[in-house]
N, C-alpha and C positions, 0 to 999 in steps of 0.2 A: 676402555682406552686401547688403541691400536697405535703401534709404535715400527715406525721403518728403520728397516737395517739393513747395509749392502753385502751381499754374500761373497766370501771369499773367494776374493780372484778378482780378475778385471773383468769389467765390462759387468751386461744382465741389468735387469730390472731389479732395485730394491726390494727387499721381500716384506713382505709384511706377516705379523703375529702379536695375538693377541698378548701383553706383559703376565697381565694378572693370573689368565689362564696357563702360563709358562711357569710361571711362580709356582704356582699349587702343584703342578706334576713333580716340578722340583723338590717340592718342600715331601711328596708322597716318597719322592726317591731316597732324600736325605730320613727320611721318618725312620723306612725300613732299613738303611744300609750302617746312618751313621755316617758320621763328618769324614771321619777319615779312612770309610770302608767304601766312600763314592769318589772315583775320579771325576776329573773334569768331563772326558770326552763321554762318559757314563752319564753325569747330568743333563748335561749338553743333550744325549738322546734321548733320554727322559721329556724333554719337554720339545723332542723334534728342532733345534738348533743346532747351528755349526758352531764351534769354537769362537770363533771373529763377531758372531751375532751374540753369543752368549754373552762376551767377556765386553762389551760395546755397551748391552743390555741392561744389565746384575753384576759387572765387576769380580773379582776373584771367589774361589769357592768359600773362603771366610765370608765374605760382601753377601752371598748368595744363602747364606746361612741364618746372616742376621736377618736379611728381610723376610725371610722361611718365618723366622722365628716370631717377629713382630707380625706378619697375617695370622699365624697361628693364636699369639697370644691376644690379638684384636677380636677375633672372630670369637674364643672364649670367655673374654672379658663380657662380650655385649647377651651372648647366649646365657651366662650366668647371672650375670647382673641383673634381667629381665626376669629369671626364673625365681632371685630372692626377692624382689620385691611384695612378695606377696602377708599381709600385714601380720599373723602367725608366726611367730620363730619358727616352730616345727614344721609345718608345712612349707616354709620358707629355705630353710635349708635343706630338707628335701629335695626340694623343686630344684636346686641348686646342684645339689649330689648326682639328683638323677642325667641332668641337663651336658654334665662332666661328662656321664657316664657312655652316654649319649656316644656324643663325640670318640672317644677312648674306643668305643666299641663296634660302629655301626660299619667302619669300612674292613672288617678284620681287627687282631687284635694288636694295636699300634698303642696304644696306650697315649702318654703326653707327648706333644714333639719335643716340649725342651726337657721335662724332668727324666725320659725316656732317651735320649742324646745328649745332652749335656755333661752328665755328671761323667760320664768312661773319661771324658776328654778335659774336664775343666782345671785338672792338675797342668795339663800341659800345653792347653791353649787356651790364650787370656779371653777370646773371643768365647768361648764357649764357660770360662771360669763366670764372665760378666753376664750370660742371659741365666744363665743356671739360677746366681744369688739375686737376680732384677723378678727373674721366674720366682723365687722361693717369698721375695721382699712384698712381694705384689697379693700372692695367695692370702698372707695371715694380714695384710692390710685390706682384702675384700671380705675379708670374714672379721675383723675386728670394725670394721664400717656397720656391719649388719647388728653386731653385737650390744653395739652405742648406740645403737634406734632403743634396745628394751631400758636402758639406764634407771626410768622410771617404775621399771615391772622388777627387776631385782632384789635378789639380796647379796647378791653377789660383790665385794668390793670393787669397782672399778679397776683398782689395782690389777687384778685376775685378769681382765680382760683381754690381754693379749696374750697370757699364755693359754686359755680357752680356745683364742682366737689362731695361734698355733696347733693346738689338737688338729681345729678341723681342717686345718692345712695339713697335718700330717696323713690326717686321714685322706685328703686328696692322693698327696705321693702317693700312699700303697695303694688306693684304690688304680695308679695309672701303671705302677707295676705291676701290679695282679692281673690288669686288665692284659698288659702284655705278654705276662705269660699264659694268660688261656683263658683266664676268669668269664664264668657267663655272667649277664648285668644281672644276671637275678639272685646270683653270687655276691657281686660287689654290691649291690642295691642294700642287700641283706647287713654287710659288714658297714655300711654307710650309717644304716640305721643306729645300732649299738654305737656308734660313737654322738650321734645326735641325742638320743637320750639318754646320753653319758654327762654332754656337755651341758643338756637343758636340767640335766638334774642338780648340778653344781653351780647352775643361774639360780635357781630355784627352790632351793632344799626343803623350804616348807612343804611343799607341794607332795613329798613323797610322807609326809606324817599324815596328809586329809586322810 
């Protein structure tokens, strides 16, 4: 999608730039800096825009934040969700772990956009209070989705299930902290695993008497 904006001042030709690709530089900006460590006119260069185009575009630095946050969490919803289908629990959350892992680590260590920005700020802006808990609501409802596929392979009460289904979302957080503070994927790969047949051992318990 290509979207015209008239450049500050009078007169000139409407400029044109691509959104989506304006977005992502933004969202790389706000990754590393932080909501309230990125000015506007710092954005704004980020993604080669003038103010007047910016704010016409994406709306104020909160507006620019949320839609950050919603590409980011679009793009990991569809890259994880594809990685668990696979019919295995184990291999399936794997696939899942690795697929985070993925992301969190291939451009530098940036960890999650929101779990990794959100939280410094979410005491004091309600923008950032609402993706942080939609962020945290979302995790243990994609892994309590996968969890109610084994219902039939269990011993595990049902009842458990979302606090299981919590583990593996906690283990997400740290794996996007770790990854931001340095962590190699064959680091967090590693700590991923231990929680996977943590959680498959407590579906399962027979399984550890064979």
């Amino acid at each position: 999608m290509r979207d015209r904006t008239k450049p500050a001042g009078r007169g000139g030709r409407p400029r044109k730039f691509d959104q989506a690709e304006a977005l992502t530089k933004m969202r790389l900006r706000l990754w590393t800096t932080g909501l309230s460590g990125a000015s506007l006119d710092g954005i704004a260069r980020s993604a080669s825009l003038n103010r007047p185009s910016l704010a016409a575009a994406f709306g104020d630095k909160d507006a620019i934040y949320v839609q950050a946050a919603a590409e980011f969490a679009a793009m990991m919803n569809a890259r994880m969700s594809e990685a668990i289908r696979i019919a295995d629990l184990g291999p399936a959350l794997t696939a899942a772990f690795d697929a985070a892992i993925d992301i969190y680590t291939r451009d530098g260590p940036h960890g999650c956009f929101m779990l990794c920005t959100a939280p410094a700020e979410a005491l004091i802006n309600p923008v950032c209070h609402t993706i942080l808990e939609q962020a945290l609501e979302s995790i243990d409802a994609f892994f309590l989705r996968r969890l109610e596929l084994e219902q039939g392979l269990i011993a595990t009460s049902p009842a458990d299930l979302p606090l299981l289904a919590a583990q593996l979302g906690a283990m997400l957080h740290s794996l996007a902290l770790r990854a931001r503070a340095g962590w190699s994927p064959e680091r967090l790969r590693s700590l991923a695993a231990g929680t996977i047949r943590s959680v498959i051992g407590q579906l399962r318990p027979q399984r550890r008497q064979a």
